[in-house]
SERO-4910 file (N, C-alpha, C, O; in steps of 0.05 Angstrom, whole numbers):
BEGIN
 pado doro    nc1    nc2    nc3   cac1   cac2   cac3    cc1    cc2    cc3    oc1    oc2    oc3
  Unk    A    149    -50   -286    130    -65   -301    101    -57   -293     94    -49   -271
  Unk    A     84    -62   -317     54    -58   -305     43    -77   -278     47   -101   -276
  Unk    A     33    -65   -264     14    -72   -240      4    -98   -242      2   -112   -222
  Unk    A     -6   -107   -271    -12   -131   -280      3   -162   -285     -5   -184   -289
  Unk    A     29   -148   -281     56   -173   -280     67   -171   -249     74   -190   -236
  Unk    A     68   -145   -240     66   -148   -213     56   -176   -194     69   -192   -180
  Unk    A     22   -172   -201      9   -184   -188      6   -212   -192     -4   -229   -177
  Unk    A     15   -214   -216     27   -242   -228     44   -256   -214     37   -276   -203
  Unk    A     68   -244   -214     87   -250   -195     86   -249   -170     99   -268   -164
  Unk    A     77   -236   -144     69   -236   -124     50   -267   -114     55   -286   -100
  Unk    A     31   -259   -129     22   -281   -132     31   -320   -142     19   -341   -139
  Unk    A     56   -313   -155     63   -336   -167     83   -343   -136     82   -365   -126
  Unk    A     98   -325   -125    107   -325   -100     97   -334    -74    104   -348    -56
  Unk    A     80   -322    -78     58   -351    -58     53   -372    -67     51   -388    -48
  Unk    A     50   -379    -82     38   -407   -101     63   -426    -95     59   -449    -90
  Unk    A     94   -414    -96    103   -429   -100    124   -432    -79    146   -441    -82
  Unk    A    113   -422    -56    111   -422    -23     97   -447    -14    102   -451      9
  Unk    A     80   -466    -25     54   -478    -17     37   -467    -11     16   -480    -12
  Unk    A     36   -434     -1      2   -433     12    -16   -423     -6    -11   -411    -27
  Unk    A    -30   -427      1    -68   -439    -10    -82   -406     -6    -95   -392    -21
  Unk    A    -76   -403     15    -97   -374     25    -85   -355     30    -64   -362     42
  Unk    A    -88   -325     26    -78   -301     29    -95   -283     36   -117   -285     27
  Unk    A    -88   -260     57   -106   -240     63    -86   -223     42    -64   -229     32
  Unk    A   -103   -196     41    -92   -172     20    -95   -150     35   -118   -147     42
  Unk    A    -76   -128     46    -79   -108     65    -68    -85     53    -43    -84     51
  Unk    A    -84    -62     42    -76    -51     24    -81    -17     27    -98    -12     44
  Unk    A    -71      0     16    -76     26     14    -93     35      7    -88     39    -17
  Unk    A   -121     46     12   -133     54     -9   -135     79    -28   -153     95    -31
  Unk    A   -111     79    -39   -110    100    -61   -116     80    -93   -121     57    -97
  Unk    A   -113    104   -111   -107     85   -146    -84     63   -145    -84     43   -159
  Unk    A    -66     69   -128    -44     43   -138    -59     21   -119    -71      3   -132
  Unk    A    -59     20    -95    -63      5    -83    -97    -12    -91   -105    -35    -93
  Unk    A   -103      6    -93   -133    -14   -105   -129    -25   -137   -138    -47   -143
  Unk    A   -122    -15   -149   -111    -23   -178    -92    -57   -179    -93    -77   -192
  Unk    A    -76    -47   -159    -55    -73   -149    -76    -94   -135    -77   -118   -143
  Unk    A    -90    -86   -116   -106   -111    -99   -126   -121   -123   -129   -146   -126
  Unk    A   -138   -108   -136   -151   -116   -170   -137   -143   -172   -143   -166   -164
  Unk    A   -114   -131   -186   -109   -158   -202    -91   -178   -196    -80   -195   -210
  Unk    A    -91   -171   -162    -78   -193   -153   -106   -215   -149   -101   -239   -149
  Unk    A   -133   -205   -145   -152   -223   -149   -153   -235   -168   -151   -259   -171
  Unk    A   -157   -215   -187   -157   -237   -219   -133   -248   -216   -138   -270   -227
  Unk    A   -118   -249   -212    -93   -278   -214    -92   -298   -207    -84   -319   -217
  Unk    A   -103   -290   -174   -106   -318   -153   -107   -340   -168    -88   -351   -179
  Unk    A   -143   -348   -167   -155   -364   -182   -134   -381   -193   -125   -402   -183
  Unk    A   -124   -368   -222   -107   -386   -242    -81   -400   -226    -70   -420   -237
  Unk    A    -72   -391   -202    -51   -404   -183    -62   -418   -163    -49   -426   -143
  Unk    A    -86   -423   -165   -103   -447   -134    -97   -428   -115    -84   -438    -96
  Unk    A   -102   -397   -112    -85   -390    -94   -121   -372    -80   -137   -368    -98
  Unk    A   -130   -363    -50   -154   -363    -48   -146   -345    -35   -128   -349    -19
  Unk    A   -161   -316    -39   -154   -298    -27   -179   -286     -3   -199   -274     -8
  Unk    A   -170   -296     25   -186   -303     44   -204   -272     48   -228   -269     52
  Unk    A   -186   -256     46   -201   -227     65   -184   -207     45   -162   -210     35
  Unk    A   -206   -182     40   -192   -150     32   -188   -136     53   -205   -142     70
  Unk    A   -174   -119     61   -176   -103     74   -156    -73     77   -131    -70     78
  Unk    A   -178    -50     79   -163    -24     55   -158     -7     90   -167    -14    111
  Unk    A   -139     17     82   -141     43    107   -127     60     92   -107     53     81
  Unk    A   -138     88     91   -124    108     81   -100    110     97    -92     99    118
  Unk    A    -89    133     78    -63    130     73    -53    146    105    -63    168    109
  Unk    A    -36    136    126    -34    166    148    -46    150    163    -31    139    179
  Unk    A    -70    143    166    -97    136    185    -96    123    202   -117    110    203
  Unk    A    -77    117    226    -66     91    247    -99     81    246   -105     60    234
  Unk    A   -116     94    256   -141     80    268   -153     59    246   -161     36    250
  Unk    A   -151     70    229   -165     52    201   -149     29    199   -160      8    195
  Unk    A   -113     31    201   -102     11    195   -109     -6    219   -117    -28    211
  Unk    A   -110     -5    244   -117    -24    264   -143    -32    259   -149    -51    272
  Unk    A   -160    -21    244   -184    -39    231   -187    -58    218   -203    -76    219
  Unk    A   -164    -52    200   -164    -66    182   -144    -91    186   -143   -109    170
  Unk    A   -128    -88    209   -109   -105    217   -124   -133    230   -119   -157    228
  Unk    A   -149   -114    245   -163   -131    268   -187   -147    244   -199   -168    249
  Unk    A   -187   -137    228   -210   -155    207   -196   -169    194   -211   -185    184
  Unk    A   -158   -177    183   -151   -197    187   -149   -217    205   -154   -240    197
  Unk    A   -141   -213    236   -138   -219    255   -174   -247    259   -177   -270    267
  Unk    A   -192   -228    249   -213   -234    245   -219   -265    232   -228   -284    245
  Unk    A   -215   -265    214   -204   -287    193   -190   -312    195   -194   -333    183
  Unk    A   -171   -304    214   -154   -321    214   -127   -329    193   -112   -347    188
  Unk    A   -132   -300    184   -102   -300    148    -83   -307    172    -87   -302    195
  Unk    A    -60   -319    161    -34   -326    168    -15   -317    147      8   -321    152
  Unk    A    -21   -306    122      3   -300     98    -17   -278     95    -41   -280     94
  Unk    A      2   -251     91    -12   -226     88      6   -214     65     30   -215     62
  Unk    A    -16   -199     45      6   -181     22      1   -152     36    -21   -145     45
  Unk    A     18   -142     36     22   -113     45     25    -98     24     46   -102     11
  Unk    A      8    -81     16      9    -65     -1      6    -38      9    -17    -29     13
  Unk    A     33    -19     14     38      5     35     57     18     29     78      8     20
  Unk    A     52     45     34     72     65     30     98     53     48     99     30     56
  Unk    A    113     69     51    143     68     63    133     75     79    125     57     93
  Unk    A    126     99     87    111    114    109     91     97    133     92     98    158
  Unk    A     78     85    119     57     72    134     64     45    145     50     32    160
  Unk    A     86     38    137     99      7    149    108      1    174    106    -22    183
  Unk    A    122     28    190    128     14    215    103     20    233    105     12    255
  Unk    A     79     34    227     58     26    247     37      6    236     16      1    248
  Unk    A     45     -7    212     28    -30    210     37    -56    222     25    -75    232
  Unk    A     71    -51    217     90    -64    236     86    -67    267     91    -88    279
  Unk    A     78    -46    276     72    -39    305     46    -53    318     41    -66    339
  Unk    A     29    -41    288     11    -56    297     -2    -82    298    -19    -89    315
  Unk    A      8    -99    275     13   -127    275     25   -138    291     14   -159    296
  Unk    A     48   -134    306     51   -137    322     36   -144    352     33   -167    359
  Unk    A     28   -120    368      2   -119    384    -14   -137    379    -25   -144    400
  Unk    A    -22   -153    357    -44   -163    347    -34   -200    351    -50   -218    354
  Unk    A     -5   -204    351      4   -229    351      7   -232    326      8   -255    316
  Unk    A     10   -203    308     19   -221    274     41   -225    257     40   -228    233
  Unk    A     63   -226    272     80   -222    267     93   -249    278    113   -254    265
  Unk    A     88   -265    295     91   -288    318    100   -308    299     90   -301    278
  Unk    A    115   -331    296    120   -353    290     90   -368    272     69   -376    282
  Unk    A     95   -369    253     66   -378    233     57   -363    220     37   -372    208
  Unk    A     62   -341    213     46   -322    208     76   -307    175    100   -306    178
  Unk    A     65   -301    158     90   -285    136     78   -264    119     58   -268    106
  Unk    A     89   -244    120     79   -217    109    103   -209     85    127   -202     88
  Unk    A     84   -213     60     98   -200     37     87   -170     31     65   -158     33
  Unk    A    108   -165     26    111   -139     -1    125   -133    -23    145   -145    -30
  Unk    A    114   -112    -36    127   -103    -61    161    -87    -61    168    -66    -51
  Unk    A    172   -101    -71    197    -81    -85    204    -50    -80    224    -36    -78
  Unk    A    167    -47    -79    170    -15    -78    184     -3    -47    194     19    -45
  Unk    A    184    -26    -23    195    -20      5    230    -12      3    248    -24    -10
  Unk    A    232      9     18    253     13     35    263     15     48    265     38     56
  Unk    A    273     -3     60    282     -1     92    290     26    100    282     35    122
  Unk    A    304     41     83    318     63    105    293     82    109    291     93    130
  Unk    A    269     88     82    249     95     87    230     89    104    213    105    113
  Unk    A    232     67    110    204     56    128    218     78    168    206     91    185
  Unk    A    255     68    164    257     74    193    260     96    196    262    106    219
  Unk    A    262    110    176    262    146    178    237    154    184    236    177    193
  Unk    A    212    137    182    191    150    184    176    140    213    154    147    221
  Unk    A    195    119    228    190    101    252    200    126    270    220    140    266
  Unk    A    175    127    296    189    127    320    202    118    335    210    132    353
  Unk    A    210     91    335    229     75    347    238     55    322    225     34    316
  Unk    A    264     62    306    266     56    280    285     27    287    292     16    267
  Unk    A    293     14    317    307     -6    322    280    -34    331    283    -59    330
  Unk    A    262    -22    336    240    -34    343    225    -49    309    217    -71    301
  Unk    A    228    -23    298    214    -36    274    224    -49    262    214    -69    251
  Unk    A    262    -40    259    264    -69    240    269    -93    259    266   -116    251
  Unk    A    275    -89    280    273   -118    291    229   -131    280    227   -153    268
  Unk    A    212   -119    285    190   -122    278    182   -133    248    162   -146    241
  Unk    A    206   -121    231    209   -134    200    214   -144    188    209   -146    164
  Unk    A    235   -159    210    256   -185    206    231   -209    191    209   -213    202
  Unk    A    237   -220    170    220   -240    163    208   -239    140    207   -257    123
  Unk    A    196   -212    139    183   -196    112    196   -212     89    218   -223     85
  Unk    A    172   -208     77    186   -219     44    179   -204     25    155   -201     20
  Unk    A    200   -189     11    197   -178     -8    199   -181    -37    221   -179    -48
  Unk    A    178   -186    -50    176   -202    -82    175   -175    -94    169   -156    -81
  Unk    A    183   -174   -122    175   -157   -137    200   -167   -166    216   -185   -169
  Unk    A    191   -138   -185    213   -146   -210    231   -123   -214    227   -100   -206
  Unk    A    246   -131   -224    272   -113   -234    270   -120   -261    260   -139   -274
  Unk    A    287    -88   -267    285    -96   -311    306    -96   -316    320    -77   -310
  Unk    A    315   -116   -328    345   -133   -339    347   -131   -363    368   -135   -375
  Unk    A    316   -122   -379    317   -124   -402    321   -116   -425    302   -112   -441
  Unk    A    356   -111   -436    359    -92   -444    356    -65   -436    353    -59   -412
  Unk    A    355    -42   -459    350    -28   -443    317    -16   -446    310      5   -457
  Unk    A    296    -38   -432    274    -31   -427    276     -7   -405    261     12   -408
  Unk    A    290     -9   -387    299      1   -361    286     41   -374    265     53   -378
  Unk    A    317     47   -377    326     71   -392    302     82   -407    295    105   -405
  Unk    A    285     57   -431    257     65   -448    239     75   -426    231     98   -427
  Unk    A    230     58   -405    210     72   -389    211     98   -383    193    114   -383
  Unk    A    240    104   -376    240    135   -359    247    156   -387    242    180   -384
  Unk    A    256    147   -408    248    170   -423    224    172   -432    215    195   -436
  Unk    A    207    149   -437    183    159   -432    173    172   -425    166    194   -435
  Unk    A    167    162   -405    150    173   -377    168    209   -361    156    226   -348
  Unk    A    188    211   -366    186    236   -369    200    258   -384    215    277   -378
  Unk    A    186    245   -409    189    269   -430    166    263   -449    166    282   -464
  Unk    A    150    251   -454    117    256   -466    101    266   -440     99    263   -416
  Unk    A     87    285   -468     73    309   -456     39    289   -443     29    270   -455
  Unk    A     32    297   -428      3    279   -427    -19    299   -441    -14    322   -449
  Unk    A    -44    285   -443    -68    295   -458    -85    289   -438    -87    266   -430
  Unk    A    -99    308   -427   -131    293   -422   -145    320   -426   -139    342   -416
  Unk    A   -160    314   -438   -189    330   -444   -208    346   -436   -218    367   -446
  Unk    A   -212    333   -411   -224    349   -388   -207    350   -365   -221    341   -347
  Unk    A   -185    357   -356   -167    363   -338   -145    384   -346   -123    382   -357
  Unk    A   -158    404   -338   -139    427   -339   -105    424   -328    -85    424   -344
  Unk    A   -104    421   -306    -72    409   -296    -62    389   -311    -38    391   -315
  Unk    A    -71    371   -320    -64    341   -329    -56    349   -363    -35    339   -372
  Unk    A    -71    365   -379    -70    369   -412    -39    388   -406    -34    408   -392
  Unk    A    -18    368   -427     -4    377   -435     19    373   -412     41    375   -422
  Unk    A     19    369   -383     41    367   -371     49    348   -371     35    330   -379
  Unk    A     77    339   -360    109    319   -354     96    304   -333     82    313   -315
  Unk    A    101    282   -335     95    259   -307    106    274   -280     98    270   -257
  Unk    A    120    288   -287    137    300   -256    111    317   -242     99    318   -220
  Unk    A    111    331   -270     90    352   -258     63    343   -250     49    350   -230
  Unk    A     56    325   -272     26    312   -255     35    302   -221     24    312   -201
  Unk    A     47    288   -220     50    274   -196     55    295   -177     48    291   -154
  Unk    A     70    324   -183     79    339   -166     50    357   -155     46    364   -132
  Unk    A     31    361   -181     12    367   -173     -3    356   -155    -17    375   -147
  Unk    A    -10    338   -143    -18    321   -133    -48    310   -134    -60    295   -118
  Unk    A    -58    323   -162    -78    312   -183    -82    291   -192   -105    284   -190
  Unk    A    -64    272   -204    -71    257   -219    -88    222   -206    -94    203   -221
  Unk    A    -92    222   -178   -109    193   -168   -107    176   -180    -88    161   -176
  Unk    A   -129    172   -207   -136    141   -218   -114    149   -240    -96    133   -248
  Unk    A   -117    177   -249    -99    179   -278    -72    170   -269    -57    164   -287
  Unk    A    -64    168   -249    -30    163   -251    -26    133   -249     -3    124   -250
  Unk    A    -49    115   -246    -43     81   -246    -55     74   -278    -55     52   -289
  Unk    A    -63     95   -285    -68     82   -322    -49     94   -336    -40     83   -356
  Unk    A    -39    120   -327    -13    136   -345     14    113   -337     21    102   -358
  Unk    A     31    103   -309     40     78   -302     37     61   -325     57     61   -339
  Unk    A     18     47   -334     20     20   -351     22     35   -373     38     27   -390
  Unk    A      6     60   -378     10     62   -413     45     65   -410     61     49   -420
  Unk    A     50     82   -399     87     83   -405    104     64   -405    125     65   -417
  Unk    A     93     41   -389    107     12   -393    105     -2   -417    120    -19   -428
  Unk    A     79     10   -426     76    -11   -458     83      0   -479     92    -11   -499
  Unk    A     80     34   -474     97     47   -491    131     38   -498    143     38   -519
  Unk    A    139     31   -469    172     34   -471    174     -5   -480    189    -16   -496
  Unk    A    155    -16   -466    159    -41   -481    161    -47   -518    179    -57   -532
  Unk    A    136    -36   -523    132    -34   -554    154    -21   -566    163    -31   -586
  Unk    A    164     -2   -559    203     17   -565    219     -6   -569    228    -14   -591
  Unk    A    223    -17   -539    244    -36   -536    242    -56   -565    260    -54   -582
  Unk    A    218    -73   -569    223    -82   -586    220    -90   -609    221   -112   -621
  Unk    A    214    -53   -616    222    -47   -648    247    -41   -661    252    -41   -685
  Unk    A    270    -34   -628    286    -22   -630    292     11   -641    315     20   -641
***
């Protein structure tokens, strides 16, 4: 689904948790700032107050302990994690260190996590999931019909267009992404193919 029902949902997941305040700890690439977007615009309409941002490239231990310690800062007790597979067991590690992980404290994420990914990428992969125990993972699955199936023929078998991007005019989602070109273009190409395959679905 688009990034925009995502954050809907995430958000309606806290709301209907009771809590009031959320920190947002996020990637700073196109998805991840795209996603922390409109998980702001949602708050609001759920009473839901989003205490603190806080971004670290992608890889970057040092940035993530910045950004850990400027929640820490705050005082967030409910954190959204918005993170690669890759980057989870040292945010894990390092929330930890920090006391954030301790009794009071609950860290969501997206659908997009996988455990066997996160411990393939852990140096001590018994440490982290004991460290992960708790995590909550919200997100959506598509039931709907077959919206499922519409997305991926979509998305990879229309050709893309852009104008001024040599790599990008004319290639397969595989290939943009393989290129490793596409930044902002691949979180607006994402929703167009969802509304594409939605609008399919139900014209039939």
């Amino acid at each position: 689904f688009p990034d925009t029902v995502l954050a809907g949902h995430l958000i309606r997941a806290v709301s209907s948790m009771g809590w009031t305040q959320v920190a947002l700890l996020y990637v700073n690439d196109a998805w991840g700032r795209g996603l922390a977007q409109d998980l702001a615009a949602a708050a609001p309409n759920a009473g839901v107050e989003i205490l603190v941002t806080a971004q670290f490239a992608l890889g970057e231990r040092s940035q993530i302990q910045l950004a850990v310690s400027r929640l820490v800062e705050t005082g967030a007790r409910i954190i959204i994690c918005l993170a690669f597979n890759s980057d989870v067991s040292q945010i894990a590690q390092i929330a930890d260190n920090a006391g954030m992980l301790d009794a009071g404290f609950a860290w969501i994420t997206t659908n997009d996590f996988a455990l066997d990914s996160v411990l393939s990428a852990s140096e001590d992969p018994e440490k982290t999931q004991e460290q992960l125990t708790g995590w909550i993972v919200a997100g959506l699955d598509v039931f709907a019909g077959d919206l499922g199936p519409r997305f991926r023929d979509v998305m990879d078998n229309t050709p893309l267009q852009h104008l001024n991007h040599a790599v990008l005019d004319g290639a397969l989602s595989e290939e943009v992404m393989a290129s490793g070109a596409c930044d902002q273009y691949c979180a607006m190409m994402y929703d167009a193919f969802w509304t594409v395959a939605i609008a399919m679905s139900k014209v039939g």
